[in-house]
DOZA-378522 format. One record per residue: residue number from 1; chain; residue in one letter; x, y, z of N, C-alpha, C, O in turn. Coordinates in steps of 0.1 Angstrom, whole numbers, always signed. Layout:
BEGIN
nr/kette/rest/n.u/n.v/n.w/ca.u/ca.v/ca.w/c.u/c.v/c.w/o.u/o.v/o.w
NUM/A/a/X/Y/Z/X/Y/Z/X/Y/Z/X/Y/Z
...
//
This chain:
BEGIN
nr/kette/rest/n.u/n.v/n.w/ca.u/ca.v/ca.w/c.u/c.v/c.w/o.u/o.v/o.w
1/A/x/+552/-620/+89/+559/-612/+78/+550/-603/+71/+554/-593/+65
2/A/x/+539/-607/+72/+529/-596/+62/+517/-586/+68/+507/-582/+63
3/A/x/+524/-584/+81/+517/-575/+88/+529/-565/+95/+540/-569/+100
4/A/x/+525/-552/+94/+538/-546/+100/+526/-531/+103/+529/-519/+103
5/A/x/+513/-538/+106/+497/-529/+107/+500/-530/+123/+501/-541/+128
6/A/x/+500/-517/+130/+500/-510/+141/+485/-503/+147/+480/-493/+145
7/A/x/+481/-513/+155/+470/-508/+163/+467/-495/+170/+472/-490/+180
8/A/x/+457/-488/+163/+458/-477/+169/+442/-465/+167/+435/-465/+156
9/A/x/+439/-459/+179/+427/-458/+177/+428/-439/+169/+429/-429/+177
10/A/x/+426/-437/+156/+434/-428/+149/+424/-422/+137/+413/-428/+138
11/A/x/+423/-414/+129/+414/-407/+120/+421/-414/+106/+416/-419/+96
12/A/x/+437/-413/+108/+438/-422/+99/+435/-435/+98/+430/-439/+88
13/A/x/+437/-442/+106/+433/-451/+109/+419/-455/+105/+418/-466/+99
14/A/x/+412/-450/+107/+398/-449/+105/+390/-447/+92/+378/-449/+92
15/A/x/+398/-443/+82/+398/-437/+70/+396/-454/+62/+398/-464/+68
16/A/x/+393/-454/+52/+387/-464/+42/+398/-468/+34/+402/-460/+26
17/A/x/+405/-480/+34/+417/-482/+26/+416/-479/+12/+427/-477/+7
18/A/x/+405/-479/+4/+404/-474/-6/+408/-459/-8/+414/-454/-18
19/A/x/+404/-452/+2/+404/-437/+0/+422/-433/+5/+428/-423/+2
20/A/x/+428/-441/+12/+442/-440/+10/+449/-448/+1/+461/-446/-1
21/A/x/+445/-455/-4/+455/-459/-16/+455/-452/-29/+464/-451/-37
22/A/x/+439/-446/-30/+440/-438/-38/+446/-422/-41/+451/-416/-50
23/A/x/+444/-417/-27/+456/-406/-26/+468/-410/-24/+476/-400/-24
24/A/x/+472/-422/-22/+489/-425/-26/+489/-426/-45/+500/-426/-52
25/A/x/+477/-427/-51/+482/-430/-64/+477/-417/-72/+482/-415/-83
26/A/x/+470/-409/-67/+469/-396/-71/+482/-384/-64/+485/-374/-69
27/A/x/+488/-389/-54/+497/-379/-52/+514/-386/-58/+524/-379/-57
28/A/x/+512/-400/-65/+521/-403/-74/+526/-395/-85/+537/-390/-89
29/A/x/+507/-394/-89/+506/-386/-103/+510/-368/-103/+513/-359/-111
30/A/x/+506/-368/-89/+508/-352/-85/+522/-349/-86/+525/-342/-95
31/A/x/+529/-353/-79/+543/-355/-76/+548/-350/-85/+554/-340/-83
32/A/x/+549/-355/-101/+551/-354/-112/+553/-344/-121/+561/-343/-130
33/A/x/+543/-331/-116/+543/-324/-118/+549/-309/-112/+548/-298/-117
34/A/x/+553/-313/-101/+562/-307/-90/+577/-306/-89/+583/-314/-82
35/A/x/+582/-297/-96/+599/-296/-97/+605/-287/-89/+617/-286/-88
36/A/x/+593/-278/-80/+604/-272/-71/+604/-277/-55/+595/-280/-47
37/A/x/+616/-277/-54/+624/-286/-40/+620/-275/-31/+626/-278/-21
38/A/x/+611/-262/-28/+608/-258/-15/+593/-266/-14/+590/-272/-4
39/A/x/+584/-267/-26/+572/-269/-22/+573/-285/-20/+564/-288/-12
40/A/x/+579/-294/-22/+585/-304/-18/+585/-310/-4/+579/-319/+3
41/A/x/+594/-302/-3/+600/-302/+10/+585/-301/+26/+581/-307/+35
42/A/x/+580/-283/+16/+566/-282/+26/+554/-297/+25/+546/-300/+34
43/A/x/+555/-302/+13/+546/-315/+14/+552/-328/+21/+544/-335/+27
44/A/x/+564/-330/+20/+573/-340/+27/+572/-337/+42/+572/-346/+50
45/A/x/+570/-322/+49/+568/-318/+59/+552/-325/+66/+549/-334/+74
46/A/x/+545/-317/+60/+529/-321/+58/+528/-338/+61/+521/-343/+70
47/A/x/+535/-344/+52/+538/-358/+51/+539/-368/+61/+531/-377/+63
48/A/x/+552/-363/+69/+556/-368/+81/+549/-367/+90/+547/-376/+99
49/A/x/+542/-351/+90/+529/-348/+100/+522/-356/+105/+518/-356/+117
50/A/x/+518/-365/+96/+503/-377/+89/+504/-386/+103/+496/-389/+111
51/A/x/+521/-389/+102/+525/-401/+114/+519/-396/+130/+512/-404/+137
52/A/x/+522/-383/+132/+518/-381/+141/+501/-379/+143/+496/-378/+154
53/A/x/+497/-379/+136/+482/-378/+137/+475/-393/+136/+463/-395/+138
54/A/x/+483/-399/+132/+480/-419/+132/+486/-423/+145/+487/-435/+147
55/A/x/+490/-413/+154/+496/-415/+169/+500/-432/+166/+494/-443/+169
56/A/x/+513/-430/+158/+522/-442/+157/+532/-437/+165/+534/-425/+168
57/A/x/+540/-453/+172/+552/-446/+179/+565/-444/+171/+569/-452/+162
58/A/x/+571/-427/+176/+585/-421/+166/+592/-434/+165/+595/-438/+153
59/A/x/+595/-440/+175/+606/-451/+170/+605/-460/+159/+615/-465/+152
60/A/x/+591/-463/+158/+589/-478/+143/+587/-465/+138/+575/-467/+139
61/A/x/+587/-454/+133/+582/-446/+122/+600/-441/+115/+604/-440/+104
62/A/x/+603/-439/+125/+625/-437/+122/+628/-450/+115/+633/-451/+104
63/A/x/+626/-460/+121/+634/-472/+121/+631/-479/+106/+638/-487/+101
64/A/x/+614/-472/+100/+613/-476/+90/+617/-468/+77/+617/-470/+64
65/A/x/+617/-459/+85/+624/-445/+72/+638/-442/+71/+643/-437/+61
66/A/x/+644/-446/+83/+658/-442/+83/+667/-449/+72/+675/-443/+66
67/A/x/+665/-465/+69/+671/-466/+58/+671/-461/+43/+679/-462/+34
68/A/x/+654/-452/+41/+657/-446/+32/+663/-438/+27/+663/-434/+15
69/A/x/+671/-433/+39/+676/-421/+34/+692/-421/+29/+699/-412/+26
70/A/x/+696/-443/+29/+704/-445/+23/+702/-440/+5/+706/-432/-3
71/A/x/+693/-452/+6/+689/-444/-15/+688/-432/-16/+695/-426/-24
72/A/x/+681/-426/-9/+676/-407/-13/+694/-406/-15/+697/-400/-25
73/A/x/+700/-408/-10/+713/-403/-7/+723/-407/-23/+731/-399/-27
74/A/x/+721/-419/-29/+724/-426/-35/+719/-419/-50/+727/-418/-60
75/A/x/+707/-415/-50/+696/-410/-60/+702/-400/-61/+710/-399/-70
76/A/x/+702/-386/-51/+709/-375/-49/+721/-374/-54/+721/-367/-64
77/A/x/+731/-378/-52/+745/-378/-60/+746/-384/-72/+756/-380/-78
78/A/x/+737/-393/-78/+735/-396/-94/+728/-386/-98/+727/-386/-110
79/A/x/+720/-374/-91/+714/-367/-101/+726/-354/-101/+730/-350/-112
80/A/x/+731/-350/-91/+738/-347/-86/+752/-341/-100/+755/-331/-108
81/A/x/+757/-353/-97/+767/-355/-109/+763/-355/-124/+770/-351/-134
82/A/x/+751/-360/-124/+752/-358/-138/+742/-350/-145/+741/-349/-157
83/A/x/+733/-342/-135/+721/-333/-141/+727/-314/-133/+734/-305/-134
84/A/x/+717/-320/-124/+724/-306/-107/+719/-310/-97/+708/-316/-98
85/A/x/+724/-307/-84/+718/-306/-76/+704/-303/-68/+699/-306/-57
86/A/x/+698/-294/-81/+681/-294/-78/+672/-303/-83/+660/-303/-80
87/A/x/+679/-311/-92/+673/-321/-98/+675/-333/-89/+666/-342/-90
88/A/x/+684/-335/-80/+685/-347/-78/+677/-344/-62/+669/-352/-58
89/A/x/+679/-333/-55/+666/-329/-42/+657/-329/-44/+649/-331/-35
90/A/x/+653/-326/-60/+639/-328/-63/+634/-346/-63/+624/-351/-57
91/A/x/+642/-352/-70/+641/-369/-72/+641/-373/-57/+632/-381/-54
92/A/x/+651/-368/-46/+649/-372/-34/+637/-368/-25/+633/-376/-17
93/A/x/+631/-355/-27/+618/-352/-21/+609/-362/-27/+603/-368/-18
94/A/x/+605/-364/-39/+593/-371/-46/+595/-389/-41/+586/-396/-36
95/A/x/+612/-393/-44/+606/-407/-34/+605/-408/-27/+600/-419/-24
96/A/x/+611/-395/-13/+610/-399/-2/+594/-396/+6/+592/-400/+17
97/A/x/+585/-388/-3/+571/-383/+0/+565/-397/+2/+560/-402/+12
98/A/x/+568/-402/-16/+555/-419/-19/+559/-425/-9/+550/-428/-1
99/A/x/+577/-430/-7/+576/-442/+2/+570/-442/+14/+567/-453/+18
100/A/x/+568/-428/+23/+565/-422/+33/+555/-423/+33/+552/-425/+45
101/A/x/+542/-423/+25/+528/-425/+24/+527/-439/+22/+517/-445/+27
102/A/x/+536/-447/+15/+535/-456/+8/+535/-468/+31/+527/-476/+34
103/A/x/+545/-463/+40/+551/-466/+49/+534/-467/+61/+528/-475/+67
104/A/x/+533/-450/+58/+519/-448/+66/+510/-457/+62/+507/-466/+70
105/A/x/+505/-456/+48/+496/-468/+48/+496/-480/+51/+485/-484/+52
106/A/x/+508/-489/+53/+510/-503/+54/+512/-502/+67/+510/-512/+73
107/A/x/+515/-489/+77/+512/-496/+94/+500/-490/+97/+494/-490/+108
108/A/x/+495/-484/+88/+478/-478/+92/+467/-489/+93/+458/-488/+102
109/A/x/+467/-502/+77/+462/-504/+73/+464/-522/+72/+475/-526/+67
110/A/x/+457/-528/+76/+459/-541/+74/+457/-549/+58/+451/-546/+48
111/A/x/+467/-562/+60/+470/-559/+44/+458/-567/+39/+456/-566/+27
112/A/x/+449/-574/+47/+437/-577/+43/+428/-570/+35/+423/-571/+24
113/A/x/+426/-561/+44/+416/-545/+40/+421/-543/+28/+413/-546/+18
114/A/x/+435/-538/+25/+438/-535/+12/+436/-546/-2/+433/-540/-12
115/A/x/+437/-556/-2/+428/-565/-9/+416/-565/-13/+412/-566/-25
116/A/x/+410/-565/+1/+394/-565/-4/+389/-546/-9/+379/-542/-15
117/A/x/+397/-540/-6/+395/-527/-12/+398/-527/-28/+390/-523/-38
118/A/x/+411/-532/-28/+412/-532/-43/+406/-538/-52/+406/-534/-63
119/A/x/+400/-552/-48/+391/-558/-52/+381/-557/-60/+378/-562/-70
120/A/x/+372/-544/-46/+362/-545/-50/+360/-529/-63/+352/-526/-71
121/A/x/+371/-525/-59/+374/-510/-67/+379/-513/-85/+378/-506/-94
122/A/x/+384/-525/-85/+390/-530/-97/+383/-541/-102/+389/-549/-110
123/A/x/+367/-542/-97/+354/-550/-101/+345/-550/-114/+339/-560/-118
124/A/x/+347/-535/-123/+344/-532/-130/+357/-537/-145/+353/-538/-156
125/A/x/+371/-538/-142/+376/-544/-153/+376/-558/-159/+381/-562/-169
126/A/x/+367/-565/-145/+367/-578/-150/+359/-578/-162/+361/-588/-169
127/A/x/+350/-567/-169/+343/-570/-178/+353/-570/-194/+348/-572/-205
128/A/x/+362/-569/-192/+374/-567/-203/+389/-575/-204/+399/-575/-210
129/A/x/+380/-582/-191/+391/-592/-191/+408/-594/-183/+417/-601/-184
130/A/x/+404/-584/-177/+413/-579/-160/+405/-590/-147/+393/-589/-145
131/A/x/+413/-598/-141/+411/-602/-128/+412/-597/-122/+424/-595/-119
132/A/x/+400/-587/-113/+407/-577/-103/+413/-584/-86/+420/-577/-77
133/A/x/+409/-598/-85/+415/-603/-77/+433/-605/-79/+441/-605/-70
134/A/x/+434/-607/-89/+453/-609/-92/+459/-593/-87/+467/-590/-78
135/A/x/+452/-586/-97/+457/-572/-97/+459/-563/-83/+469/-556/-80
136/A/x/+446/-567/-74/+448/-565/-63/+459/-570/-50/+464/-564/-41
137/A/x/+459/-581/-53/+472/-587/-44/+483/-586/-49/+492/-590/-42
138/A/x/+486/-583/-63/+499/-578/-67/+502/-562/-60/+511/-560/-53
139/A/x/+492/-553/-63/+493/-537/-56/+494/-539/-45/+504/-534/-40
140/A/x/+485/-547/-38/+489/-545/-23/+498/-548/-16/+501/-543/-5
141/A/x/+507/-561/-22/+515/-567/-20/+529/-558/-24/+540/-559/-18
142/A/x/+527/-551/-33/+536/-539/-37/+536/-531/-28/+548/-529/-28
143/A/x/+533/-527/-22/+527/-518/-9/+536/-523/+2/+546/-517/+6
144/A/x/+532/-532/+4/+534/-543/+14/+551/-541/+16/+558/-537/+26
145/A/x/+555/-547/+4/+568/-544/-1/+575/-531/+3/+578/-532/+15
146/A/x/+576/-525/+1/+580/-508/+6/+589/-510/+23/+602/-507/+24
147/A/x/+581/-513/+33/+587/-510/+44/+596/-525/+45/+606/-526/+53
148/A/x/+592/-539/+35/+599/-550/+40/+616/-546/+36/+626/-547/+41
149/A/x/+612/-541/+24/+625/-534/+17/+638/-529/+24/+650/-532/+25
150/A/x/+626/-517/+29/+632/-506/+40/+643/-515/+50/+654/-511/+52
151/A/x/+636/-528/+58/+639/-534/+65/+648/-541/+65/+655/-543/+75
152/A/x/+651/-548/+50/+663/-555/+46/+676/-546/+42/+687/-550/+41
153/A/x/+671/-533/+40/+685/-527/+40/+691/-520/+50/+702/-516/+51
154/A/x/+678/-521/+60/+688/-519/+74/+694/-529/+79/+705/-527/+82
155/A/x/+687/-544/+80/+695/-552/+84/+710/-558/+75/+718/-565/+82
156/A/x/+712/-555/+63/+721/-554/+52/+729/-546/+60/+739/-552/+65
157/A/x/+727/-534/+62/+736/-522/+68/+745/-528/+80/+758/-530/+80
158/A/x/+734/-531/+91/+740/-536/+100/+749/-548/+104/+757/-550/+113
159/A/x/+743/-557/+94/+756/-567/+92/+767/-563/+86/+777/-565/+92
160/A/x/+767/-557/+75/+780/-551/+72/+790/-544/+81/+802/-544/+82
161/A/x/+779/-537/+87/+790/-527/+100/+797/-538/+109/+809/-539/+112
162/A/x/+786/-546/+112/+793/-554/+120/+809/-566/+122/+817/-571/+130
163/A/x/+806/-565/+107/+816/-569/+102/+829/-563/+98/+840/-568/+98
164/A/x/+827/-553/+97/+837/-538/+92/+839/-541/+80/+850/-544/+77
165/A/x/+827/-541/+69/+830/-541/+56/+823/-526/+55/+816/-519/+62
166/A/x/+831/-526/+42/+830/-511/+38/+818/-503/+32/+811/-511/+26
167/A/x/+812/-492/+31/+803/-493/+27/+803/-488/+17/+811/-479/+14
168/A/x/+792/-493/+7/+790/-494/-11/+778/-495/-16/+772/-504/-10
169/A/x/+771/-489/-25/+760/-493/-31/+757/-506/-37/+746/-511/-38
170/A/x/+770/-512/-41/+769/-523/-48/+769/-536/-31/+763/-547/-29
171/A/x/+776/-530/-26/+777/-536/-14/+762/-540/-8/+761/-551/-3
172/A/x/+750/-530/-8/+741/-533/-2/+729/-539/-15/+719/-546/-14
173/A/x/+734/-534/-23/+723/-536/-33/+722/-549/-40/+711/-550/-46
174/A/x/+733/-561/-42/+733/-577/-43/+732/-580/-31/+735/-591/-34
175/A/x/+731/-580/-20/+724/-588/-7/+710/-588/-9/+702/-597/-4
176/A/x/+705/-574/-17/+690/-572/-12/+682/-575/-22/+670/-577/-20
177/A/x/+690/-574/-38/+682/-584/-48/+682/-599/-44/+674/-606/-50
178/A/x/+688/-605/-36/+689/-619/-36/+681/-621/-20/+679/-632/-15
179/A/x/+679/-612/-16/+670/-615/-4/+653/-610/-7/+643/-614/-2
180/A/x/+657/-599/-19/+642/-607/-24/+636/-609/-29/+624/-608/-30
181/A/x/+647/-615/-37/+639/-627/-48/+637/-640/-37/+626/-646/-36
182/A/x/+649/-645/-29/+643/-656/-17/+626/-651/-11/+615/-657/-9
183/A/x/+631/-636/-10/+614/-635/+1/+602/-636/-7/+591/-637/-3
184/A/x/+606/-635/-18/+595/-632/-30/+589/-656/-29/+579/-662/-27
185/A/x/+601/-657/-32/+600/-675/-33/+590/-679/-24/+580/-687/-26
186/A/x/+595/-672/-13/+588/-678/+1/+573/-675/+1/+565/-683/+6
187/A/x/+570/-663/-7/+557/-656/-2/+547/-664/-15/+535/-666/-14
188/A/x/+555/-667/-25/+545/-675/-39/+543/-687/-31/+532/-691/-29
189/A/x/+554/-695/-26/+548/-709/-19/+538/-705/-8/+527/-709/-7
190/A/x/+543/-700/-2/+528/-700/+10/+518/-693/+8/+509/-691/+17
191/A/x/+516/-687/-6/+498/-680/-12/+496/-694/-20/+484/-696/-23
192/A/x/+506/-705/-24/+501/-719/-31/+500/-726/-24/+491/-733/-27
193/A/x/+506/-729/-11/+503/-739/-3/+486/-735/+9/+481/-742/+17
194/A/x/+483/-721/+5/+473/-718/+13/+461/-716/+2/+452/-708/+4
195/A/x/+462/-727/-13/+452/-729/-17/+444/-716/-23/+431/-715/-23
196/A/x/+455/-705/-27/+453/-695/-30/+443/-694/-45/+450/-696/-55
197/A/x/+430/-691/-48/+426/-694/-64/+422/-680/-71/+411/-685/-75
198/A/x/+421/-672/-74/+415/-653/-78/+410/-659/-89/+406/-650/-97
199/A/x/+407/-672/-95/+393/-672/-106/+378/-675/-95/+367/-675/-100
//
């Protein structure tokens, strides 16, 4: 369950998990300041590029984005209706960039590495009284989170279809808070039952 890291002999791949997590949290901040939906779009392009150059296969790279483009879709018509339509392409380019980096990094990057990266990067706040070991398996685990997500709302999807229930935001969105807060349950017992300690 906590690996969805794809073997692959790649430049991304090869790159230092610190130095990609950090350009996921610098291109957060970048994001932010980006309101127009062409140059967007050209970074979301750039974006997807990434995949191909981490020579992952198209199919786990669809399979794990394709449910996003339920929410983008979701986000889109709430901004939609109540702002405009370039507001809400804009909100759909910016989450669909992070999650998309956010996606790269977790099959780039094993979630070990990302630990001891953040670790050792968040070493200096222990002097003030930050555990950088908590802090770090919370972010990574955040991380982590992103594509399990992805995953539950496709499988959400597809049981519904299979069922011929209708489809609804509310419809997918109480299956997937209650699956994970369970997966959340699951994952605190087995970091306690594996004698987990960050003092």
């Amino acid at each position: 369950m906590l690996g969805l890291y794809i073997d692959r002999n790649s430049a991304i791949h090869a790159l230092a998990p610190g130095v990609k997590m950090l350009a996921l949290a610098l291109s957060a901040l970048a994001l932010i300041a980006v309101d127009n939906w062409r140059v967007l779009a050209a970074v979301l392009t750039a974006v997807l590029g990434l995949f191909a150059v981490a020579r992952l296969p198209a199919r786990e790279v669809v399979a794990q984005l394709r449910p996003v483009l339920f929410l983008a879709l979701f986000f889109f018509a709430v901004h939609a209706l109540l702002v405009s339509w370039q507001s809400g392409l804009v909100t759909v380019l910016r989450f669909t960039i992070l999650v998309s980096l956010a996606v790269g990094i977790t099959l780039t990057t094993r979630v070990s590495h990302m630990v001891d990266a953040l670790e050792s990067g968040l070493r200096p706040l222990r002097f003030i009284g930050v555990n950088p070991a908590k802090i770090s398996l919370m972010i990574s685990l955040a991380i982590r989170f992103v594509p399990l997500l992805v995953d539950l709302v496709r499988e959400i999807r597809a049981a519904q279809q299979a069922r011929g229930l209708e489809r609804s935001v509310t419809a997918v969105a109480v299956p997937l808070i209650v699956k994970t807060l369970r997966m959340a349950s699951v994952l605190t017992d087995a970091i306690e039952a594996r004698g987990y300690d960050p003092d």
